[in-house]
NUVEXLUM-794061 format. One record per atom (N, C-alpha, C): x, y, z; residue number from 1; atom name. Coordinates in nm, 4 decimals, padded with zeros to 6 digits. Atoms other than C-alpha are relative to their C-alpha. Layout:
<sites>
+----------+----------+----------+-------+------+
|       c1 |       c2 |       c3 | lumza | fipa |
+----------+----------+----------+-------+------+
|        X |        Y |        Z |   NUM |   CA |
...
+----------+----------+----------+-------+------+
</sites>
This chain:
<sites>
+----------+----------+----------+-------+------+
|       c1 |       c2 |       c3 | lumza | fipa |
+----------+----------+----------+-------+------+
| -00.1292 |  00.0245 |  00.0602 |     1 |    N |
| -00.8785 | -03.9649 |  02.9268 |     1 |   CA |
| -00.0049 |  00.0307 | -00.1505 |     1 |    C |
| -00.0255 |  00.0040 |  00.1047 |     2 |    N |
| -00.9850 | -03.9906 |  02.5651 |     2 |   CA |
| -00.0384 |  00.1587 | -00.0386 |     2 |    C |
| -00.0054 | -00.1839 | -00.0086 |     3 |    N |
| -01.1242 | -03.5986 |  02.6220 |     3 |   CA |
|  00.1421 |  00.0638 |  00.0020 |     3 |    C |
| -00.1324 | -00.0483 | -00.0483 |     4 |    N |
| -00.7982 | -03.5101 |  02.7509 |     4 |   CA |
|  00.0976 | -00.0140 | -00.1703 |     4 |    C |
| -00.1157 |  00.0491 |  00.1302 |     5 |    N |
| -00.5951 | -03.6863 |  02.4024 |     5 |   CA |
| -00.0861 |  00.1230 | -00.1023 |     5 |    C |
|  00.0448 | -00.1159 |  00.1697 |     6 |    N |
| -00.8638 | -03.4323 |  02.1755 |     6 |   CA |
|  00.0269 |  00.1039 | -00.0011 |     6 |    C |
|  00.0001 | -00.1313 |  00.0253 |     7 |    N |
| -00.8052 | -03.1520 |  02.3171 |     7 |   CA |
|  00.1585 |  00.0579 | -00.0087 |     7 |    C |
| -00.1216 | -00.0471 |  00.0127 |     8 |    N |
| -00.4234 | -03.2150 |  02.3638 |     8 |   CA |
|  00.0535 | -00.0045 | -00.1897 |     8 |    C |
| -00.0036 |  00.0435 |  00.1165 |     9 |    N |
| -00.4559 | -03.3200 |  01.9875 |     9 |   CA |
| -00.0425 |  00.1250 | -00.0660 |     9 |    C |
|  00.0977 | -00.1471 |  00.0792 |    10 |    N |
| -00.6765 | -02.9762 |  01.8915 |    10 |   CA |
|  00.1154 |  00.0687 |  00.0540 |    10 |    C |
| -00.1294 | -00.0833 | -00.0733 |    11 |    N |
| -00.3837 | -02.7815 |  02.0843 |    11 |   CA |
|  00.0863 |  00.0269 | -00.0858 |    11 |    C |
| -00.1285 |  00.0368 |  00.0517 |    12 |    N |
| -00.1431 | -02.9445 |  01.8955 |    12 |   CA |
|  00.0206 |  00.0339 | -00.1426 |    12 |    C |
|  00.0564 | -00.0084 |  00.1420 |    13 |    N |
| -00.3095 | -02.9016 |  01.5818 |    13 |   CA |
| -00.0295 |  00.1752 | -00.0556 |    13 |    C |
|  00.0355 | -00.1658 |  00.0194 |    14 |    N |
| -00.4156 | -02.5323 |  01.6053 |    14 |   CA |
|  00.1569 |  00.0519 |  00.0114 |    14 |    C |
| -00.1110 | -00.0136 | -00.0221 |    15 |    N |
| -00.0368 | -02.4699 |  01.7595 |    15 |   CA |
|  00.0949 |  00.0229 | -00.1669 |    15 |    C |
| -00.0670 |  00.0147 |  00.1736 |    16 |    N |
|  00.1131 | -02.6060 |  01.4178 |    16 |   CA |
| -00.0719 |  00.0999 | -00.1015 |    16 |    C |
|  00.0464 | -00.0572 |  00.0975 |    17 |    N |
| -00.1218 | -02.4566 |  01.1948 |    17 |   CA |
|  00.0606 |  00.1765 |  00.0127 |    17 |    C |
| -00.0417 | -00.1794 | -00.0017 |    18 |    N |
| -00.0085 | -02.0937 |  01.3509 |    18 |   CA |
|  00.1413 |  00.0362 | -00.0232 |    18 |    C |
| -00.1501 | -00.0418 |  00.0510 |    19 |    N |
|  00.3598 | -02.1727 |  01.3162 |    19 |   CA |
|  00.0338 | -00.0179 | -00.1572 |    19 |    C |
| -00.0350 | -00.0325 |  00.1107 |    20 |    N |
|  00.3094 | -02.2488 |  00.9802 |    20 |   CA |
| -00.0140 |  00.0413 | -00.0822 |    20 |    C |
|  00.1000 | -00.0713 |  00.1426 |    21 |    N |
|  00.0657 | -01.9726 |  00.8394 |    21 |   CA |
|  00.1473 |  00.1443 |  00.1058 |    21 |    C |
| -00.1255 | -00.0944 | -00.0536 |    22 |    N |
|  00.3776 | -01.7525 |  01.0790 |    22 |   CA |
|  00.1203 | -00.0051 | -00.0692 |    22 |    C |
| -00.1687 | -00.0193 |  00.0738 |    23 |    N |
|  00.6682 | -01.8900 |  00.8516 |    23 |   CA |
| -00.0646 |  00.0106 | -00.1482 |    23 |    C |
|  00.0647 | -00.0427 |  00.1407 |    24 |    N |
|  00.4295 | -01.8692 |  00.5114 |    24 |   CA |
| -00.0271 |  00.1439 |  00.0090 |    24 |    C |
| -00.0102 | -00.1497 | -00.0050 |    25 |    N |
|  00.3535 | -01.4763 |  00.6508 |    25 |   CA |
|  00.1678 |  00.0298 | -00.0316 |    25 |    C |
| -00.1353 | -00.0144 | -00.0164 |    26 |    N |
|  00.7256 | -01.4403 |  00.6907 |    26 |   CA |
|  00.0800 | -00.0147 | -00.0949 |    26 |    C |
| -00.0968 | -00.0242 |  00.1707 |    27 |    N |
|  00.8263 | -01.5654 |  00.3264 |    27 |   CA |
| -00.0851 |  00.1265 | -00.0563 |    27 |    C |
|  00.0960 | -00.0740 |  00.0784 |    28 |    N |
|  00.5442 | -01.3262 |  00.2217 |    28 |   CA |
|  00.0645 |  00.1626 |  00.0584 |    28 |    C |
| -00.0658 | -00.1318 | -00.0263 |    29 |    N |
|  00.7055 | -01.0375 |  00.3827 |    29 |   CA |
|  00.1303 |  00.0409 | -00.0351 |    29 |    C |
| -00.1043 |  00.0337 |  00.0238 |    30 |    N |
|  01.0367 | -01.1237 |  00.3158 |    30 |   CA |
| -00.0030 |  00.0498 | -00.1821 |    30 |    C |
| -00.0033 | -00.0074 |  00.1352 |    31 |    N |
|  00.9494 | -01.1236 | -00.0482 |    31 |   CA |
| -00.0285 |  00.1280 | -00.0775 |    31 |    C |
|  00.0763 | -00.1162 | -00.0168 |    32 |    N |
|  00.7189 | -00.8284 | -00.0272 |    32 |   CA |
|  00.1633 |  00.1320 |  00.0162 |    32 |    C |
| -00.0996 | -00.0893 | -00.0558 |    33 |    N |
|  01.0624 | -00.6292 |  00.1417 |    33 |   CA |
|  00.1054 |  00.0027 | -00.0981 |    33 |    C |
| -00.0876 |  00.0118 |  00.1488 |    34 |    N |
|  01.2703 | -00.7548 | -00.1674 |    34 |   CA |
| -00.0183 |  00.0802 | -00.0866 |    34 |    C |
|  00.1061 | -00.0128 |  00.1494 |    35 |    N |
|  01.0591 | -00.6620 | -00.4223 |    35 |   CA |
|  00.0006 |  00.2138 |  00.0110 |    35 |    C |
|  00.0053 | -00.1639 | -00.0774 |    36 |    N |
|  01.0440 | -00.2868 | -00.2220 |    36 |   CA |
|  00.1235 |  00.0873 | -00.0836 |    36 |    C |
| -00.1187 | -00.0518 | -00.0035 |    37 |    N |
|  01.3828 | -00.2597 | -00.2331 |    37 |   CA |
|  00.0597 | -00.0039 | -00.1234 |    37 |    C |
| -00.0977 |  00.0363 |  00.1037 |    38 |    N |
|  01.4907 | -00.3889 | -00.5767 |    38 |   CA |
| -00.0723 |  00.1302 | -00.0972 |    38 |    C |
|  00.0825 | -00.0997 |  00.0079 |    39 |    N |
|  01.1936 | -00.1290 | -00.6799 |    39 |   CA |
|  00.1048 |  00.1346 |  00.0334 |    39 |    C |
| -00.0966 | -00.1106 | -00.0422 |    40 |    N |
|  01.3843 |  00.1219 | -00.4915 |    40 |   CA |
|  00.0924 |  00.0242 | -00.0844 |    40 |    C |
| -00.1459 | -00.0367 |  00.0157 |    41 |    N |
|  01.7128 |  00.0889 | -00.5973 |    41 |   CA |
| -00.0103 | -00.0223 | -00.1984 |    41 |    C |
|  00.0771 | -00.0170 |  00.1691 |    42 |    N |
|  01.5702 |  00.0663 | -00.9961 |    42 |   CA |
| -00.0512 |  00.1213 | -00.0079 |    42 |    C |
|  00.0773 | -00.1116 |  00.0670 |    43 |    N |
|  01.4126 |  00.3790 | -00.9800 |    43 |   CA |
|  00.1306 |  00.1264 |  00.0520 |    43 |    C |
| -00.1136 | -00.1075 | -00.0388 |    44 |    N |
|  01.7514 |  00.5527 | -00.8307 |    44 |   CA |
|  00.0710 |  00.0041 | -00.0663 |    44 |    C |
| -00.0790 | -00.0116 |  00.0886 |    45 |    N |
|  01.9181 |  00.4147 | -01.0954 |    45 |   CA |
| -00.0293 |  00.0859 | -00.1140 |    45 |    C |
|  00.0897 | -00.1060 |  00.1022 |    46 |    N |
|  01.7017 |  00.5454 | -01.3420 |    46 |   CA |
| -00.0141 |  00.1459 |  00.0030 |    46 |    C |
| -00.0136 | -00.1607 | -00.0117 |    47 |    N |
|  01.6781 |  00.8735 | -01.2010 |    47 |   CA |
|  00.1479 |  00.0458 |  00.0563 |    47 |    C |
| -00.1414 | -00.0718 | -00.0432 |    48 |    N |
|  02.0600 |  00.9166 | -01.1192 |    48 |   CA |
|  00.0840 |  00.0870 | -00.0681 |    48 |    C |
| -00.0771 | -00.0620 |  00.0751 |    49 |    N |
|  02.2188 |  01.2068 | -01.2066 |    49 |   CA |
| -00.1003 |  00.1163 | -00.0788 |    49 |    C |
|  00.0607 | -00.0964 |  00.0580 |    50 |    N |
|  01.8990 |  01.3496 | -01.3863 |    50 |   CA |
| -00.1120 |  00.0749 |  00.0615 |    50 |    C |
|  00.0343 | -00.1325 | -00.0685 |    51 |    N |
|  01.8129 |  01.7049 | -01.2757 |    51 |   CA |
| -00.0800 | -00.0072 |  00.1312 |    51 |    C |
| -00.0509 |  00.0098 | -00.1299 |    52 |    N |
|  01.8558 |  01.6047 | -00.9349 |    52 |   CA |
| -00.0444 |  00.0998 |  00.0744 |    52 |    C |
|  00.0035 | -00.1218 | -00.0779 |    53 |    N |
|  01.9182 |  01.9360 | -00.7746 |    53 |   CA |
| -00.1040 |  00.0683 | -00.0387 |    53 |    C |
|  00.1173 | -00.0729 |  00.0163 |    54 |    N |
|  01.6129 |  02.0594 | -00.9320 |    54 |   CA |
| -00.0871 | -00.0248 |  00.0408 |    54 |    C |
|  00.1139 |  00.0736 | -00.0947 |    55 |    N |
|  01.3887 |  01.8362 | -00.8015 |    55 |   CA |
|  00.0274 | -00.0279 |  00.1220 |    55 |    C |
| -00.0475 | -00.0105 | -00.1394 |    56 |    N |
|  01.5792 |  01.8550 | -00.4831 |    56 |   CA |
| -00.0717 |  00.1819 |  00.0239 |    56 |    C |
|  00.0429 | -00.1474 | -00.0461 |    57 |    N |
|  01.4956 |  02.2206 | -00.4683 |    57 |   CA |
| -00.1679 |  00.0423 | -00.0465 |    57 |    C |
|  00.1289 | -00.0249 |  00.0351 |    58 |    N |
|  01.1344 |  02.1856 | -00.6009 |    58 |   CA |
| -00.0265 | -00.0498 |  00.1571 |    58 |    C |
|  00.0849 |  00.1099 | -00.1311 |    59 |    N |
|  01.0575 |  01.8963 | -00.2961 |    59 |   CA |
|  00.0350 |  00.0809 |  00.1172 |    59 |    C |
| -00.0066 | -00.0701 | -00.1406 |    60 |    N |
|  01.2373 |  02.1633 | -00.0264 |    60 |   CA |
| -00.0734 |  00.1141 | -00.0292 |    60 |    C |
|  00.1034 | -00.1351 |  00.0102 |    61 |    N |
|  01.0421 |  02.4350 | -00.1636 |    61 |   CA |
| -00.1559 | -00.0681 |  00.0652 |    61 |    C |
|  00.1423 |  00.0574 | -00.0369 |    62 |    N |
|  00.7162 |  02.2264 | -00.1574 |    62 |   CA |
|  00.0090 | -00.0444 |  00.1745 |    62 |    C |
| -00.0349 |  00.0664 | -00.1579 |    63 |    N |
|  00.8164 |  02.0876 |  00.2335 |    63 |   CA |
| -00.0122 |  00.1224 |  00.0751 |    63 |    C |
| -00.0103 | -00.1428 | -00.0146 |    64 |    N |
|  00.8862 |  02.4675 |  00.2940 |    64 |   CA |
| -00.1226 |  00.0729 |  00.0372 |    64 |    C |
|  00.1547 | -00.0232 |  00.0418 |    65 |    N |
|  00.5438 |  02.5686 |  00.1749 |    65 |   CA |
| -00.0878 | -00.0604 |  00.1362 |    65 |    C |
|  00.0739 |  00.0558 | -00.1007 |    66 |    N |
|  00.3643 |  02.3112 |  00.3594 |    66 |   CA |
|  00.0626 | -00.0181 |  00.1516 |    66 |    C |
| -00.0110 | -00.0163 | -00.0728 |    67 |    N |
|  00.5402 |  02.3411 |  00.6608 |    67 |   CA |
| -00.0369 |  00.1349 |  00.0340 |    67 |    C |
| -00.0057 | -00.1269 | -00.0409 |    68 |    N |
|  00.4949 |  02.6965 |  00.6774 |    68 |   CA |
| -00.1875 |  00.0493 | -00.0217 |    68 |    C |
|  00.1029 |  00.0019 |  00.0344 |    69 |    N |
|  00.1164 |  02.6481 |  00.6207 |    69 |   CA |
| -00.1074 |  00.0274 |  00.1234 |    69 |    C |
|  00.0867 | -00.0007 | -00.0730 |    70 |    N |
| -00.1771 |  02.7625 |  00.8210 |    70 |   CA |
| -00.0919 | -00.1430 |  00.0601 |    70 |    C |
|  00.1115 |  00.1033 | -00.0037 |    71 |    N |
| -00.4050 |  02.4968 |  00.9888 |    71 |   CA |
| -00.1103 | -00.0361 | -00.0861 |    71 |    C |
|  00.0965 | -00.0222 |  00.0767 |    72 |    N |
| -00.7138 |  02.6207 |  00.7736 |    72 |   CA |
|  00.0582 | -00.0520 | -00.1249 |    72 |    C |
|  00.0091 | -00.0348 |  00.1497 |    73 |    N |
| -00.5151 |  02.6332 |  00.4235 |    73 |   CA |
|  00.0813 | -00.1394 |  00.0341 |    73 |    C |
| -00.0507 |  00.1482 | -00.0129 |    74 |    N |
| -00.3351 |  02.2602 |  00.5524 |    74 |   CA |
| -00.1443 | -00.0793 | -00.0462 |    74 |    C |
|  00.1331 |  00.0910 |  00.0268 |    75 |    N |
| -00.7004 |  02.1704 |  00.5981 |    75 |   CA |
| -00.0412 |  00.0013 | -00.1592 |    75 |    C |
|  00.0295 | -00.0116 |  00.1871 |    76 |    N |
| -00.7830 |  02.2956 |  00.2522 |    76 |   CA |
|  00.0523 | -00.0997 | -00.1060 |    76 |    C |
| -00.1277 |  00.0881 |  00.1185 |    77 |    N |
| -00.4985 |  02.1198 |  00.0403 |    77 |   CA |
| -00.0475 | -00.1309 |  00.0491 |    77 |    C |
| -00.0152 |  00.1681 | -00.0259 |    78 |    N |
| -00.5723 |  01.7785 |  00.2536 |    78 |   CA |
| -00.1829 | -00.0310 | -00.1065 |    78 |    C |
|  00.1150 |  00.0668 |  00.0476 |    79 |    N |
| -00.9350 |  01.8275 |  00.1355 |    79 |   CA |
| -00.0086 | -00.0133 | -00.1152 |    79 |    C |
| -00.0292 |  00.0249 |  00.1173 |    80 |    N |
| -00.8724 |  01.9345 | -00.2098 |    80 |   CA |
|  00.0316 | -00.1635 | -00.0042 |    80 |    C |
| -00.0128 |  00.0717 |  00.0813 |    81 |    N |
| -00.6632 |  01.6282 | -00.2292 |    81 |   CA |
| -00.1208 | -00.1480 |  00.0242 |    81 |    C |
|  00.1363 |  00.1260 |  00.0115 |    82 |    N |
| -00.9532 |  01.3928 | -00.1000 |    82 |   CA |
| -00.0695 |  00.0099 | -00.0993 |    82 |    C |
|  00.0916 | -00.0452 |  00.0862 |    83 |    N |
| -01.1822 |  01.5491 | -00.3112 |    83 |   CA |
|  00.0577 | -00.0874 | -00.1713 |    83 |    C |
| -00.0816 |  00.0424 |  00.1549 |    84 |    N |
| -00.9212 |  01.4597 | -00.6433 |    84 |   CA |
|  00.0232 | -00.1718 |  00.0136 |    84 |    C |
|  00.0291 |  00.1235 | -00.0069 |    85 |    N |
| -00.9193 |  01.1010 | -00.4854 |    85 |   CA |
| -00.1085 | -00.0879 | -00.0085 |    85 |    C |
|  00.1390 |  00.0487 |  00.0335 |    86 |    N |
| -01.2754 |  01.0522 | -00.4844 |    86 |   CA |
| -00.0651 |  00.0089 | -00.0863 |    86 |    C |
|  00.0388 | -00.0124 |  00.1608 |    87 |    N |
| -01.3145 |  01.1563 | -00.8056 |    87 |   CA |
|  00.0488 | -00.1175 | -00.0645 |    87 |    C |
| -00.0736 |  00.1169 |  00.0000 |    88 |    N |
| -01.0421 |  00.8973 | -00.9061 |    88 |   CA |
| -00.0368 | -00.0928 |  00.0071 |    88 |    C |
|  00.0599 |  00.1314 | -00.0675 |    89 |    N |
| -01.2405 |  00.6544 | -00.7361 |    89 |   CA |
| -00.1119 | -00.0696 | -00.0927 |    89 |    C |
|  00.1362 | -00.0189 |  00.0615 |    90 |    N |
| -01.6040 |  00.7533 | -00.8910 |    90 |   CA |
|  00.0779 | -00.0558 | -00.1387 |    90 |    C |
| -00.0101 | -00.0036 |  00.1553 |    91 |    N |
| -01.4297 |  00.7614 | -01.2697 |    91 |   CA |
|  00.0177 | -00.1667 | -00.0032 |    91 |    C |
| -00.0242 |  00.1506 |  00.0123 |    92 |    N |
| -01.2658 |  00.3975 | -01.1591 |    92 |   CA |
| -00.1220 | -00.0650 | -00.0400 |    92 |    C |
|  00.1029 |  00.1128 | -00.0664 |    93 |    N |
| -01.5712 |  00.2429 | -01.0133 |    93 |   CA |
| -00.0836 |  00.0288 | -00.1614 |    93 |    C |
|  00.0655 |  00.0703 |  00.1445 |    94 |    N |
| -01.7592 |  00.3364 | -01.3603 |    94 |   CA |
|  00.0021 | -00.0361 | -00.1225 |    94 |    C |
| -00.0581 |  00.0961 |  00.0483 |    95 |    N |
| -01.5281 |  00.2425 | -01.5346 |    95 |   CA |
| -00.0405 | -00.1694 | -00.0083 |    95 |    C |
|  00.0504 |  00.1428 | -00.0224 |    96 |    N |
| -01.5644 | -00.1064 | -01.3953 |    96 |   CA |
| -00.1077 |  00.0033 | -00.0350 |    96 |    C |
|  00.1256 |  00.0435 |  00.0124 |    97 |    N |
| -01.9351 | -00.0801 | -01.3651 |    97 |   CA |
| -00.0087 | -00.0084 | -00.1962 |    97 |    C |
|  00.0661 | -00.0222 |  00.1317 |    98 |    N |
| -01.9568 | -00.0007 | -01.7653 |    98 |   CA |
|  00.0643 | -00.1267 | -00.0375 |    98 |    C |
| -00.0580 |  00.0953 |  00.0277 |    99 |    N |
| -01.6906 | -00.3219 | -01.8003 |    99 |   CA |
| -00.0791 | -00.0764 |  00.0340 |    99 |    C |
|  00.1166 |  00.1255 | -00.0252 |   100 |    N |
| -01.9698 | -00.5269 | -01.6002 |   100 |   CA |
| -00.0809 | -00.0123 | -00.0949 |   100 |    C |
|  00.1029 | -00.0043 |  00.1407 |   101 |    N |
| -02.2436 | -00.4147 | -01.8563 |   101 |   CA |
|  00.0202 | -00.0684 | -00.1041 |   101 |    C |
| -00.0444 |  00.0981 |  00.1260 |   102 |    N |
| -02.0430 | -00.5382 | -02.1193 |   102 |   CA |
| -00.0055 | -00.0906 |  00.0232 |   102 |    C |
| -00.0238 |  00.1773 | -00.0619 |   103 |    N |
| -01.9561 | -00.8594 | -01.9901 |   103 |   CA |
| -00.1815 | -00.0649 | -00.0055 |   103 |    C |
|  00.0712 |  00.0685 | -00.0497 |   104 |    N |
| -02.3061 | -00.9078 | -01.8668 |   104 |   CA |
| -00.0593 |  00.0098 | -00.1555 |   104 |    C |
|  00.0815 |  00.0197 |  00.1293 |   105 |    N |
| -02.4741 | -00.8529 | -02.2250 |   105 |   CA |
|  00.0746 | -00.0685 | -00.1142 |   105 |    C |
| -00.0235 |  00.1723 |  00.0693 |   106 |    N |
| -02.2647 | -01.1054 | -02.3994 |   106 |   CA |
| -00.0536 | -00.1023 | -00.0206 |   106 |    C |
+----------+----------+----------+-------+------+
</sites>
């Protein structure tokens, strides 16, 4: 019997805890989807009106381009841009690392 009350008690207990890390996800997305959007609609304002159609006709050129792209020279450009990300990465990371150094010889 008193088995029976722990585990309806652990049930009950795990149960709750998931509905309420489910409505703490749920403000967190909620907020997250705000934040997107107010983002969004700030950077349309900002760019409204200026040279528009030019950068409309750069992004269908570029779409153009890469749609009309070989497999090989797709592969190319994706690796290029890894390549320019992992660089990115390397300069970060020693970055940081040279910020540890400092820190640590204080």
């Amino acid at each position: 019997m008193e088995k029976e009350e722990k585990k309806e008690n652990f049930f009950k207990k795990a149960f709750r805890d998931m509905k309420e890390n489910a409505k703490a996800q749920h403000e967190v997305d909620k907020a997250n989807f705000e934040a997107a959007k107010a983002e969004s609609k700030a950077n349309f304002e900002e760019n409204r009106g200026k040279n528009s159609l030019k950068r409309a006709k750069e992004n269908a050129k570029k779409s153009w381009d890469d749609a009309h792209m070989t497999p090989a020279e797709r592969q190319a450009k994706v690796r290029e841009q890894q390549a320019k990300q992992i660089e990115e990465a390397n300069a970060r990371k020693a970055a940081a690392e040279e910020r540890i150094a400092k820190a640590e010889r204080k």
